[in-house]
N, C-alpha and C positions, 0 to 999 in steps of 0.2 A: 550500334549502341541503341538499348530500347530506352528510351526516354521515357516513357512510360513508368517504366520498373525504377527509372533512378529517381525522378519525380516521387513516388511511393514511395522509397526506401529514405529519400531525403524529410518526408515528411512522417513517416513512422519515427525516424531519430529526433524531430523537434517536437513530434508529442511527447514521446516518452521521456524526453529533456524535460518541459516543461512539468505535464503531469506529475514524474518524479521527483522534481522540485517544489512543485506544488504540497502535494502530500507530503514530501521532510518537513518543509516549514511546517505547514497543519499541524503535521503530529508532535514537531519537538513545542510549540505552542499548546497544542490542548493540553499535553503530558507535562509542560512547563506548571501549567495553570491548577490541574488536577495533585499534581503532587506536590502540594505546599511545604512540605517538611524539607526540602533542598531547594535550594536558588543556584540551579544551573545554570545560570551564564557566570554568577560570581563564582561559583564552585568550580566550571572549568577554567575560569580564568587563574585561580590557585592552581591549577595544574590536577585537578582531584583526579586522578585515574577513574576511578570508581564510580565516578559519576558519567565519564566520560564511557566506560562500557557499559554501562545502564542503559544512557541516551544512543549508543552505537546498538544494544540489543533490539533498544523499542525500535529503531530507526530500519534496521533489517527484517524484524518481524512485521513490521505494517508494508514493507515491499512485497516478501512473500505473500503475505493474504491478496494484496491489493493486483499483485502480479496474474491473478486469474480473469482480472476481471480487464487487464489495460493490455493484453496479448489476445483475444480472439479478438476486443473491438477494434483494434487498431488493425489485424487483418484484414477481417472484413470492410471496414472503411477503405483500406487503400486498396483492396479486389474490387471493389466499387467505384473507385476513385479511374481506376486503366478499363473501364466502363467506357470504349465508347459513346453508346448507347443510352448509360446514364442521366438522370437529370437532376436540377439544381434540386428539386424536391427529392428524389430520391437520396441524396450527398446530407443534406437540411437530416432526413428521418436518421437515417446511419448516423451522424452526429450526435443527435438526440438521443438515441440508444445509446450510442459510446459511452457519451459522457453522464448517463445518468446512473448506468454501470459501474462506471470506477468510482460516482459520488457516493453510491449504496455500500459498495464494497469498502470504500474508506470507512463509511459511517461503521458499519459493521466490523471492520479490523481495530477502530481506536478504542470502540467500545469493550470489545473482546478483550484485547491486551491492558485496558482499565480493569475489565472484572478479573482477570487472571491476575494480575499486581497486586489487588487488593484481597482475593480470596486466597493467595500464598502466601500472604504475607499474616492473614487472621488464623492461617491454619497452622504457622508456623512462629506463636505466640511467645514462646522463649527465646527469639531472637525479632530484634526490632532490625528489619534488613535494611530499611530508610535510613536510619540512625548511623548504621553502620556504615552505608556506602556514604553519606555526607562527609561521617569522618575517614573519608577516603581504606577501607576495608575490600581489597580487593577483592578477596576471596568472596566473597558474603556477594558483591557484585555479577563476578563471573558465575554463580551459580543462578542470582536471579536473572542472568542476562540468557541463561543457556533453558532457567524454568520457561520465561518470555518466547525465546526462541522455539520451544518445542511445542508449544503451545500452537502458535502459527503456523508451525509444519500442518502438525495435526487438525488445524478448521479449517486449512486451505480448500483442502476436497468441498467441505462443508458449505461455505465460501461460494463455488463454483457451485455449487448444487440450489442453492439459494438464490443465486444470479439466474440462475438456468430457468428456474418455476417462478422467480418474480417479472424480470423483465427478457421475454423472451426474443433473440433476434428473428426478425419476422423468415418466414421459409424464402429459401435463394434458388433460382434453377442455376445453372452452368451458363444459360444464357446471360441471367441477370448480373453474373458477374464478370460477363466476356468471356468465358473460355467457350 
């Protein structure tokens, strides 16, 4: 058994525990806060379908986006981590990087999936879709759950490309990471 590898694998699964947790709450809070025209906790407590796939869209869309930026750090940390070699400063910088990554990329996905809600929704003036999903409209729901969602496919590249030329992980040899 490489202890190493399961060390790393055990610790890849409680970031991404956490991290994903982190960022659902975030988001169902900022998008709580931003969308004043429904009171989602009361509304799913009703059973509002509609509101409950709204908040299932936003919730999947901000994993996608955020999903570029919490899958190379968490590699690189833990090819870093079976680092012999390694040290506490090197483990400290990799950290830094990680997580300054997934907080950019967060900022960047809630922000994104706010402007996409509110520019579909100004362009698509003969239907008030807020209104609608409140009063539980599934339909109206499921299309702005699938607008949301394509929306996210589509910046994800973007997304990574923006991670890439903002905070770049500094160059690796083979040695550096123990192979």
């Amino acid at each position: 058994m490489d202890l190493s590898l399961l060390l790393s694998g055990v610790l890849q699964l409680i970031l991404s525990l956490v991290i994903g947790i982190t960022f659902i709450y975030a988001g169902f809070r900022f998008f709580h806060k931003r969308i004043n025209t429904i009171n989602e906790i009361e509304e799913l407590k009703k059973n509002n379908i509609a509101v409950a796939i709204l908040n299932g869209s936003i919730i999947l869309a901000l994993v996608i986006m955020v999903k570029n930026a919490i899958e190379p750090a968490i590699t690189v940390f833990s090819m870093a981590l079976r680092n012999p070699d390694a040290t506490f400063l090197s483990f400290l910088q990799m950290a830094g990087i990680m997580l300054v990554q997934i907080v950019v990329a967060g900022i960047i996905a809630y922000i994104s999936i706010y402007l996409a809600i509110n520019l579909y929704t100004r362009l698509t003036k003969d239907l008030d879709e807020l209104g609608e999903i409140k009063n539980n409209n599934i339909a109206v729901s499921i299309v702005l759950g699938i607008v949301i969602i394509s929306i996210s496919l589509l910046m994800q590249q973007g997304i990574k490309s923006i991670l890439d030329a903002l905070i770049p992980f500094p160059a690796l040899t083979l040695r550096d990471i123990g192979i």
